[in-house]
DSSP file (Angstrom, degrees, kcal/mol; ACC not computed):
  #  RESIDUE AA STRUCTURE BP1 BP2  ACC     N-H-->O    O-->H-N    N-H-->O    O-->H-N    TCO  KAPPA ALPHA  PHI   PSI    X-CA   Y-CA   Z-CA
    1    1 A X              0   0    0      0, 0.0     5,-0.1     0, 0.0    29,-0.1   0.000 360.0 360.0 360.0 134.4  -12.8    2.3    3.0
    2    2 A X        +     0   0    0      3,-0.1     3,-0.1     0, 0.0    32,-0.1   0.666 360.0  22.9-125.2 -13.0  -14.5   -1.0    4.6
    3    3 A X  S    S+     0   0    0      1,-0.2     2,-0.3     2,-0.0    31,-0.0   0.476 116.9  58.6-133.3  -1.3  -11.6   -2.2    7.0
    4    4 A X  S    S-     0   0    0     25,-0.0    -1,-0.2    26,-0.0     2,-0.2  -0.983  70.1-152.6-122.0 154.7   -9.4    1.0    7.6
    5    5 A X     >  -     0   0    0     -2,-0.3     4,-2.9    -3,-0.1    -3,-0.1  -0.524  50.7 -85.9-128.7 176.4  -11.5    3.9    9.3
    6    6 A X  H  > S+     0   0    0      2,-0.2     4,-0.9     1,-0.2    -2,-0.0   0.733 130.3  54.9 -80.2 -12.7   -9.5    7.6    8.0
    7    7 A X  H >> S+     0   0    0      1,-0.2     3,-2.9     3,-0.1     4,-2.4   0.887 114.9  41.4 -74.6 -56.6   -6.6    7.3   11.4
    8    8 A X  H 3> S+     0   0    0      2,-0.2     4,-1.6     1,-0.2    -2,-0.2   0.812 112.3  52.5 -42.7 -34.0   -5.8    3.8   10.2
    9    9 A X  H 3X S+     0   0    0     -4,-2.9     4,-2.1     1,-0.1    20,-0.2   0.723 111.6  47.0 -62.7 -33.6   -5.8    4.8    6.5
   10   10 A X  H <X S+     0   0    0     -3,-2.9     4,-0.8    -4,-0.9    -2,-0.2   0.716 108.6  51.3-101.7  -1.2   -3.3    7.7    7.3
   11   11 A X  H  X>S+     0   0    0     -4,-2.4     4,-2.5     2,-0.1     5,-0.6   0.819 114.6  47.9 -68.9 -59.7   -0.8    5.5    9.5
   12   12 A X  H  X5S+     0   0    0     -4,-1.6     4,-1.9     1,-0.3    -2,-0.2   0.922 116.1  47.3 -55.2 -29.1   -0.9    2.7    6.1
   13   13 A X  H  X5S+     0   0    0     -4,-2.1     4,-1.1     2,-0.2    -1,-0.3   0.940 110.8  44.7 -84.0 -43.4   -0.3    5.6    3.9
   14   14 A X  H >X5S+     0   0    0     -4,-0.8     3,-4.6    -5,-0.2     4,-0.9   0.991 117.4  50.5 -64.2 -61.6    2.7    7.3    5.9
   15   15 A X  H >X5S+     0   0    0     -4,-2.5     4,-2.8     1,-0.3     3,-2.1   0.903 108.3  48.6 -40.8 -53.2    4.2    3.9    6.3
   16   16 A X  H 3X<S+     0   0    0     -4,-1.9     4,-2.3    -5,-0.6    -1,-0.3   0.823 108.1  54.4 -61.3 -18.6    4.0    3.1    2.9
   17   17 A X  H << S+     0   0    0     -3,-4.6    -1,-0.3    -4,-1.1    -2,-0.2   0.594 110.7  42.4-103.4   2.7    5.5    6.3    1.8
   18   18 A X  H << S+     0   0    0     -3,-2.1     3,-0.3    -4,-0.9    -2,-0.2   0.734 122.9  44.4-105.2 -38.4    8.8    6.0    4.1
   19   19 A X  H  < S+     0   0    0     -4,-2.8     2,-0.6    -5,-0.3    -2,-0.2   0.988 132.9  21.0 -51.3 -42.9    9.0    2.1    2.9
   20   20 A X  S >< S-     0   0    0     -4,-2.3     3,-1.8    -5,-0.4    -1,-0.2  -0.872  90.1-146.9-125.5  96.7    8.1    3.1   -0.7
   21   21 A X  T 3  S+     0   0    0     -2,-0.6    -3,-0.1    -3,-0.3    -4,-0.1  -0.516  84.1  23.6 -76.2 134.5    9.1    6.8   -1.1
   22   22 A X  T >> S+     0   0    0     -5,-0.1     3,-0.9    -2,-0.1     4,-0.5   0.076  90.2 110.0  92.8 -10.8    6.5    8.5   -3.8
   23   23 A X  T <4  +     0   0    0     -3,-1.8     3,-0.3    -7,-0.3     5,-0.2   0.653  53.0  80.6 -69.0 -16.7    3.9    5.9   -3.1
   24   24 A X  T >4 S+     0   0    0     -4,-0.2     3,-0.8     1,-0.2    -1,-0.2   0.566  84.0  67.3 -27.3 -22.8    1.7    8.4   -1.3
   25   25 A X  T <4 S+     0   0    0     -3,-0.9    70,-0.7     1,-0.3    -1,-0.2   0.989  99.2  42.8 -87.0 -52.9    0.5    9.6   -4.6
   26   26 A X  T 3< S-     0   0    0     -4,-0.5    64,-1.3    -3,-0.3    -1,-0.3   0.168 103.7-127.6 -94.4  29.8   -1.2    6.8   -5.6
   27   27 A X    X   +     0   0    0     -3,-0.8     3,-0.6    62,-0.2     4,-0.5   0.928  32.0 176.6  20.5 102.8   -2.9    6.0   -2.5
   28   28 A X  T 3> S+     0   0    0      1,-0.3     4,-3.7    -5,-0.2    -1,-0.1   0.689  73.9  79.1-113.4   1.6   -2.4    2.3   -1.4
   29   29 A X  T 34 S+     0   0    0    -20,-0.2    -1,-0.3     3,-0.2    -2,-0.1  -0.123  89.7  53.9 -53.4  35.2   -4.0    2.5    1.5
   30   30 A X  T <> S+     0   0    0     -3,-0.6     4,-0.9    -2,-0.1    -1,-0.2   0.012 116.3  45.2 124.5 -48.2   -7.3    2.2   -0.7
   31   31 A X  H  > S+     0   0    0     -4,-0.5     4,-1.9     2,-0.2     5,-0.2   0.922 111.1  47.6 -79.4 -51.6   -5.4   -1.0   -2.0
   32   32 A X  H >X S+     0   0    0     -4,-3.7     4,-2.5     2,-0.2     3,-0.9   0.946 110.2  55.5 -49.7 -58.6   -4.3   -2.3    1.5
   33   33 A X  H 3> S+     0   0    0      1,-0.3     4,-1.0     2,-0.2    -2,-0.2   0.900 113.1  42.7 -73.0 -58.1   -8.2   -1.6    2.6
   34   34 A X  H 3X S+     0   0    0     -4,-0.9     4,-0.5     2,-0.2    -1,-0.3   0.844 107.8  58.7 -69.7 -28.0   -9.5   -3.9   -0.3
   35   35 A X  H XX S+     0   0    0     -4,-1.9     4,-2.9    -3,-0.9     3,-2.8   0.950 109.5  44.8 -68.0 -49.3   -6.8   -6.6    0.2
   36   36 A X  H 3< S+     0   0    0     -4,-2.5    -1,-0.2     1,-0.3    -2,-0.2   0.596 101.9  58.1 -95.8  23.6   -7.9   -7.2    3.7
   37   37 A X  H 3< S+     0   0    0     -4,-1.0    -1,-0.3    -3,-0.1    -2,-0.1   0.718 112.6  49.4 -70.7 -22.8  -11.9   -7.3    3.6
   38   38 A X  H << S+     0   0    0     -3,-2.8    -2,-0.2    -4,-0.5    -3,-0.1   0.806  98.7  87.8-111.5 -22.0  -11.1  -10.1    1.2
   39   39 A X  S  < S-     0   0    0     -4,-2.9     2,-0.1     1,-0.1    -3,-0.0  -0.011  91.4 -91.0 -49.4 169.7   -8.5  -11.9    3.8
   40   40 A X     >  -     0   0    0      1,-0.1     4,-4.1     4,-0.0     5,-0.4  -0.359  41.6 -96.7 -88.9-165.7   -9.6  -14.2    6.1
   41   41 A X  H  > S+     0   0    0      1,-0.2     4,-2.5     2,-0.2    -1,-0.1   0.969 122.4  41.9 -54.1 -53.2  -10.8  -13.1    9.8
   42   42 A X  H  4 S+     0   0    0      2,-0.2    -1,-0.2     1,-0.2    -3,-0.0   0.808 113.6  49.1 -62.7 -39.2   -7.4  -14.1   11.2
   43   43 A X  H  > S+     0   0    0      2,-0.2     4,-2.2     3,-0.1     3,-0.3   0.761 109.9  45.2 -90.6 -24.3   -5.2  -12.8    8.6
   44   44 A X  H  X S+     0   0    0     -4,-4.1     4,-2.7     1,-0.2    -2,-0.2   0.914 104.2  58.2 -93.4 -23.9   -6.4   -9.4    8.1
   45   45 A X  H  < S+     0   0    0     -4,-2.5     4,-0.4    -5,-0.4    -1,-0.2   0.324 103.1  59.6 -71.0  28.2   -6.7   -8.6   11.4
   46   46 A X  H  > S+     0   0    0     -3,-0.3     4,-1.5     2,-0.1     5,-0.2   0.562 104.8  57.4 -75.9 -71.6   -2.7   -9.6   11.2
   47   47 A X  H >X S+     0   0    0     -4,-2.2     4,-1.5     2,-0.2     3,-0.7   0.972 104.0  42.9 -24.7 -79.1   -2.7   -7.0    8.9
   48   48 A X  H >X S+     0   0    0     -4,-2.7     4,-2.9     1,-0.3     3,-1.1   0.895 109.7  54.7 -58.0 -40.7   -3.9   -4.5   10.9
   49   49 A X  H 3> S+     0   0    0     -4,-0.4     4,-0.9     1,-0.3    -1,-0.3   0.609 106.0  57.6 -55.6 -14.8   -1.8   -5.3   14.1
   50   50 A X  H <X S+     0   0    0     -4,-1.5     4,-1.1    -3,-0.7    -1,-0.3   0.867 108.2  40.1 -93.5 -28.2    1.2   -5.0   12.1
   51   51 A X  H XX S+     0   0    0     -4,-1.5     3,-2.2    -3,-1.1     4,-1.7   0.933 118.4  52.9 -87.6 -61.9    0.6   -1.2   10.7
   52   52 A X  H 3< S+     0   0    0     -4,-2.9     4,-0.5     1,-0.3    -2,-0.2   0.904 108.3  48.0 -59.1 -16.0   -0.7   -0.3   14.4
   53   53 A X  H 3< S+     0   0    0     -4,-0.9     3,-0.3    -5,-0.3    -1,-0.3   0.953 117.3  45.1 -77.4 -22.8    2.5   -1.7   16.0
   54   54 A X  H X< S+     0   0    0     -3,-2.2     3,-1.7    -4,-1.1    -1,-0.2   0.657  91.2  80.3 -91.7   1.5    4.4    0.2   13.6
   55   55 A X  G >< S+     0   0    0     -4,-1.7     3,-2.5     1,-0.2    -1,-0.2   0.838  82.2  61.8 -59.5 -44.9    2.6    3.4   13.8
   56   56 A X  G 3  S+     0   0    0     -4,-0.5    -1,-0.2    -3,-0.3     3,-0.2   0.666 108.5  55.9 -44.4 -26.3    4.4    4.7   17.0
   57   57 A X  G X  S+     0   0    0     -3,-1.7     3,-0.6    -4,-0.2     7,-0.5   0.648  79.0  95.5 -39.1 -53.9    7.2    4.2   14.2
   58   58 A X  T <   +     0   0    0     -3,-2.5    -1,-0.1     1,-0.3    -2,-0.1   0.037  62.1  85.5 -81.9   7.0    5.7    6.6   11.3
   59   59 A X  T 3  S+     0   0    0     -2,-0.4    -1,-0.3     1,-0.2     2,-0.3   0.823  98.6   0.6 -93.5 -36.8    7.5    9.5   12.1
   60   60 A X    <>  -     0   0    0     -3,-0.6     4,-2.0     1,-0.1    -1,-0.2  -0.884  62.0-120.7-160.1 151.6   10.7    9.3   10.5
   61   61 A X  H  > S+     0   0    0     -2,-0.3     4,-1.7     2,-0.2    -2,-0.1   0.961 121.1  54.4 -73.3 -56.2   12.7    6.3    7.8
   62   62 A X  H  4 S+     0   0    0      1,-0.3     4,-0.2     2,-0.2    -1,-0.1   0.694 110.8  44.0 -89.6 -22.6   15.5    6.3   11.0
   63   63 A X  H >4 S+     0   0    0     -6,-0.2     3,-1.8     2,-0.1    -1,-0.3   0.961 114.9  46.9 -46.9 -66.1   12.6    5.5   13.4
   64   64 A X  H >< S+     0   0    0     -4,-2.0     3,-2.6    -7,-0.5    -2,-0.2   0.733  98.2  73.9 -17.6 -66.6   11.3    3.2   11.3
   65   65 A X  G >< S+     0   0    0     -4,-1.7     3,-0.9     1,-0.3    -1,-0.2   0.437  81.1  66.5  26.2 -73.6   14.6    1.7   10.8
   66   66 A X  G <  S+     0   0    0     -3,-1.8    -1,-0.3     1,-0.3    -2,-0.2   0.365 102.6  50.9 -75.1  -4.1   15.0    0.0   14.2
   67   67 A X  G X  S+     0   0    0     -3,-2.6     3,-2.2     1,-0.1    -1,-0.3   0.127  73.2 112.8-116.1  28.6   12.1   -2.4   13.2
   68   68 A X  T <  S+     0   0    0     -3,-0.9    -1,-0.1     1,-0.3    -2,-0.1   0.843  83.8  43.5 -76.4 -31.6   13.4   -3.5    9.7
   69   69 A X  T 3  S+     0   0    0     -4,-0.2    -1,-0.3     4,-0.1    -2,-0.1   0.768  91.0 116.0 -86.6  -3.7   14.0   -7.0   10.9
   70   70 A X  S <> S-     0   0    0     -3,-2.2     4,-3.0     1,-0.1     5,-0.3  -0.260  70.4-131.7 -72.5 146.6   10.6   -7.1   12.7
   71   71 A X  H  > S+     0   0    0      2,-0.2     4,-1.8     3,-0.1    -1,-0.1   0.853 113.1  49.7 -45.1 -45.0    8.0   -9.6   11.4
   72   72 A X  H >4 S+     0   0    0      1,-0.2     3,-2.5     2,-0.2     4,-0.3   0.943 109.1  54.8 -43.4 -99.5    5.2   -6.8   11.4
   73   73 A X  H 3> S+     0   0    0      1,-0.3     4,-2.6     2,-0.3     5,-0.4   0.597 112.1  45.5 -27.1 -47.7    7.9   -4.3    9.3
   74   74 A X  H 3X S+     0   0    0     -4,-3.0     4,-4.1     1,-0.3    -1,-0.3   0.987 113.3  43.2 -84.8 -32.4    8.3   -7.0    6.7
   75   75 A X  H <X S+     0   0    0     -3,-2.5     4,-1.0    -4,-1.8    -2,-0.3   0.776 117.9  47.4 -60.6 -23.1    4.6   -8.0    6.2
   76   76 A X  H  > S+     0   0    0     -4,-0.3     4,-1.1     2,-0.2     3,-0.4   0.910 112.8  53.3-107.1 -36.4    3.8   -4.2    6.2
   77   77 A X  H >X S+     0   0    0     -4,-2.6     3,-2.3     1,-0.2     4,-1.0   0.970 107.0  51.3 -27.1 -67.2    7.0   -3.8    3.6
   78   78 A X  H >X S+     0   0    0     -4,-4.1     4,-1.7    -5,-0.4     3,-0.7   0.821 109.4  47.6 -69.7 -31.7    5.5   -6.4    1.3
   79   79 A X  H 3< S+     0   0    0     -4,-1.0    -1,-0.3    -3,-0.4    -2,-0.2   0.648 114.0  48.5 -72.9  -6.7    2.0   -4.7    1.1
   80   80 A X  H <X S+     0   0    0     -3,-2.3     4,-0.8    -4,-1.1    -1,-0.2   0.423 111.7  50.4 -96.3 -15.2    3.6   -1.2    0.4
   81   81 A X  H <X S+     0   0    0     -4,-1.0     4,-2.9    -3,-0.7     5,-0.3   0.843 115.2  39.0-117.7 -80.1    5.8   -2.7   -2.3
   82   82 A X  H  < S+     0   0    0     -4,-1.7     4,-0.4     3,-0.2     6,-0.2   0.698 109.8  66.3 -75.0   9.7    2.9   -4.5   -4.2
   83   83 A X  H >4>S+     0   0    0     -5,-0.2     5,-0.7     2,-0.1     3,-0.6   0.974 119.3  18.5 -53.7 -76.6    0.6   -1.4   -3.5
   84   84 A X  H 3<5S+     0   0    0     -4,-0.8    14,-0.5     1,-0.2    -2,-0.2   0.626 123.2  58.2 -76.2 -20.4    2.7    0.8   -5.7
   85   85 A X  T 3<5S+     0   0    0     -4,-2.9    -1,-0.2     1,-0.2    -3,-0.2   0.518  92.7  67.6-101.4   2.7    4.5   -1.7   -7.7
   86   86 A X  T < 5S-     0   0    0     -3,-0.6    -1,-0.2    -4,-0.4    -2,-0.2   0.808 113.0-116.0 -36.4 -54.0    1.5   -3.3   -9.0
   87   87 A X  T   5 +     0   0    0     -4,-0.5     2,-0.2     1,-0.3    -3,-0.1   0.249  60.3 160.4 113.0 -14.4    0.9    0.0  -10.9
   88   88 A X      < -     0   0    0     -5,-0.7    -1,-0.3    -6,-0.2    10,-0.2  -0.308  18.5-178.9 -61.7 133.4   -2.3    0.4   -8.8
   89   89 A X        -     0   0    0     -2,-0.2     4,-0.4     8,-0.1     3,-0.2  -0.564  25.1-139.1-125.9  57.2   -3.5    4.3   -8.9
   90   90 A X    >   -     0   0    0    -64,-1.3     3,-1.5   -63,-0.3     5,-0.1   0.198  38.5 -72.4 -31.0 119.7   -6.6    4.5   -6.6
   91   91 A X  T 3  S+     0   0    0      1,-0.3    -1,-0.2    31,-0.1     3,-0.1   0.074 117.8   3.5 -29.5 111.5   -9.6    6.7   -7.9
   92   92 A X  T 3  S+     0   0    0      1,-0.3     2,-0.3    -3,-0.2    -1,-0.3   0.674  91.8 130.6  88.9  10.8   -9.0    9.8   -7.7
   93   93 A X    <   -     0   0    0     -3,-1.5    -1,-0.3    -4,-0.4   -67,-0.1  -0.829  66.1-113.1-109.8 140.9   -5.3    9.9   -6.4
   94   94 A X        +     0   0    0     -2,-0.3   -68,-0.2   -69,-0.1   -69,-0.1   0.654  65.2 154.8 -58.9  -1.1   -2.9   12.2   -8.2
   95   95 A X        -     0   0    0    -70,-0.7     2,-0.2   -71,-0.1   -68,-0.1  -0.176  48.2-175.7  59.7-164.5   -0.5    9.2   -9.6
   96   96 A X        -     0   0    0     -3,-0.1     2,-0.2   -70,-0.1   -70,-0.1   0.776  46.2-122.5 -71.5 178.8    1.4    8.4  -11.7
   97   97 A X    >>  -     0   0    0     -2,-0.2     4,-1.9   -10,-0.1     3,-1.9  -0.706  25.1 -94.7 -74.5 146.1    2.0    5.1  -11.0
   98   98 A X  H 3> S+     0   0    0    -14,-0.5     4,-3.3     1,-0.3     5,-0.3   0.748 123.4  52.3 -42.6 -47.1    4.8    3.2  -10.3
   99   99 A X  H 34>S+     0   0    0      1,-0.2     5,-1.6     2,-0.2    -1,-0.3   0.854 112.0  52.7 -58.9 -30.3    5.2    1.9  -14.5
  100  100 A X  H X45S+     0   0    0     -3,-1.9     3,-1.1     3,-0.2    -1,-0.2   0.948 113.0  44.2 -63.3 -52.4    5.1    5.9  -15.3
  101  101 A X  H 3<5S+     0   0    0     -4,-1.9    -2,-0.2     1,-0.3    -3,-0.1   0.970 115.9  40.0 -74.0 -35.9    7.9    6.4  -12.8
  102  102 A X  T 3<5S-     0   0    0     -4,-3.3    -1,-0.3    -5,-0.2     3,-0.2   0.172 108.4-117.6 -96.7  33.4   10.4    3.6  -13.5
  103  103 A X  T < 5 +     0   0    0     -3,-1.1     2,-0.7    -5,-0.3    -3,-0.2   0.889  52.8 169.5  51.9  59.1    9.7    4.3  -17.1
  104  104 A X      < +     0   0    0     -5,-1.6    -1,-0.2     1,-0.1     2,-0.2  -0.588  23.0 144.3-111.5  70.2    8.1    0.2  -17.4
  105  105 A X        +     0   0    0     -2,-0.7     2,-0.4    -3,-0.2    -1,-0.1  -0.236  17.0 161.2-120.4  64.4    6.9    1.1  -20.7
  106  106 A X    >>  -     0   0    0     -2,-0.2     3,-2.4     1,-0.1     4,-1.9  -0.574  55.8-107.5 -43.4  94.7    7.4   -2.1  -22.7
  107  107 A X  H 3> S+     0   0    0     -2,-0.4     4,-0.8     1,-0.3    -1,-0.1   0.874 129.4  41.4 -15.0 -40.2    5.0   -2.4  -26.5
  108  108 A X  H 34 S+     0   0    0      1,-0.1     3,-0.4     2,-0.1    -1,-0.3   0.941 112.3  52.9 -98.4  -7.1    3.0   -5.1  -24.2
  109  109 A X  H X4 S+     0   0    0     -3,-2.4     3,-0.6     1,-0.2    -2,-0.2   0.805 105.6  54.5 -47.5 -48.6    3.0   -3.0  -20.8
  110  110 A X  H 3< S+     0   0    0     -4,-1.9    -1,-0.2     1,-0.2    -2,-0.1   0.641 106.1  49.4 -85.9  -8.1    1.6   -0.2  -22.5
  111  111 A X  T 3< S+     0   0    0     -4,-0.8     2,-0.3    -3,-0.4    -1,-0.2   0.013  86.0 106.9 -96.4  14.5   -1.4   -2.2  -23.9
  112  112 A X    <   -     0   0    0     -3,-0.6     2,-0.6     0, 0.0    -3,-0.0  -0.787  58.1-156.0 -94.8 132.0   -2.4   -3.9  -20.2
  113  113 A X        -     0   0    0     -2,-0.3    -2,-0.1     2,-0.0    -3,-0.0  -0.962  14.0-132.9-121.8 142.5   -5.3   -2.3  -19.0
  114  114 A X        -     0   0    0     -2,-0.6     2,-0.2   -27,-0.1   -27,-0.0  -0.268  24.6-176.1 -73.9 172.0   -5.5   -2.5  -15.5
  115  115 A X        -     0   0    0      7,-0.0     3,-0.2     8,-0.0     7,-0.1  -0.710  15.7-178.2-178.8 128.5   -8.4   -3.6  -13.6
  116  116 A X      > +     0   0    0      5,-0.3     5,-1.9    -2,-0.2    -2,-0.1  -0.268  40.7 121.6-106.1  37.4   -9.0   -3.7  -10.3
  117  117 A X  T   5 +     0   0    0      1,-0.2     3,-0.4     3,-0.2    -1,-0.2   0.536  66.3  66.4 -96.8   4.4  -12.4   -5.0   -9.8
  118  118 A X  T   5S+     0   0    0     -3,-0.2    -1,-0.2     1,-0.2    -2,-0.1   0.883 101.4  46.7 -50.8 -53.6  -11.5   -8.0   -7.9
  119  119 A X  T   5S-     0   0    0      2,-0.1    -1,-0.2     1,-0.1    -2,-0.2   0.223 121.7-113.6 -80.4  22.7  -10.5   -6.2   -5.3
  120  120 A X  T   5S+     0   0    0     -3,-0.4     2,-0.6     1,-0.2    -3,-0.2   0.694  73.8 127.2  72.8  46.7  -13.7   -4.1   -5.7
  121  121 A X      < -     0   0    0     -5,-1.9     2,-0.5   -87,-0.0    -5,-0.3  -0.971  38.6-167.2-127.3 127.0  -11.9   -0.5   -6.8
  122  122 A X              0   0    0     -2,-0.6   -31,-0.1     1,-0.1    -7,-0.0  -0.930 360.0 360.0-100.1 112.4  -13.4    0.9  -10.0
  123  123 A X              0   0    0     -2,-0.5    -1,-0.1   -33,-0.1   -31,-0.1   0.635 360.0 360.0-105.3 360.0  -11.5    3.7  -11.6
């Protein structure tokens, strides 16, 4: 982790897993943490204010809930959603991945090999 330290990792990860239920598994904090070293100054620390305003949040979907329209809530939606719906599986997290679970297993699907080494994650 170079821009979430382990409380900040386990806020993005509970959020992501009442936005994107089962996404815990494949850790996207680990993906979220690599998207924003690579933002600029301004925008990942956007990032981050948006998971800590929602953290007080993290407790419950029906907590959660009450911020669905909030600007924060949708930006931290949209990184939870192309965490796990990439297909991204962070080293060393039990998976599967999202193409395992909604069964996205297509003749050319199943011949993508991912690589993440733009965003600097090696499996």
């Amino acid at each position: 982790m170079q821009a979430l330290d382990e409380h900040n990792a386990a806020v993005v990860r509970a959020l992501c897993a009442l936005i994107v239920p089962g996404s815990e598994r494949v850790w996207p904090e680990v993906y979220i943490d690599a998207l924003i070293v690579r933002m600029p100054e301004p925008d990942g620390a956007a990032v981050l204010s948006a998971f800590a305003s929602l953290e007080p949040f993290s407790d419950s979907r029906e907590s959660l809930s009450a911020r669905a329209f909030a600007p924060e809530f949708m930006l931290v939606r949209a990184l939870a959603c192309e965490a796990f719906y990439s297909d991204f599986v962070a080293p060393g997290a039990p998976g599967p991945g999202a193409y395992a679970e909604i069964d996205f297993s297509l003749p050319l699907a199943t011949r993508i090999k991912k690589d993440w080494s733009y965003l600097g994650v090696t499996q």
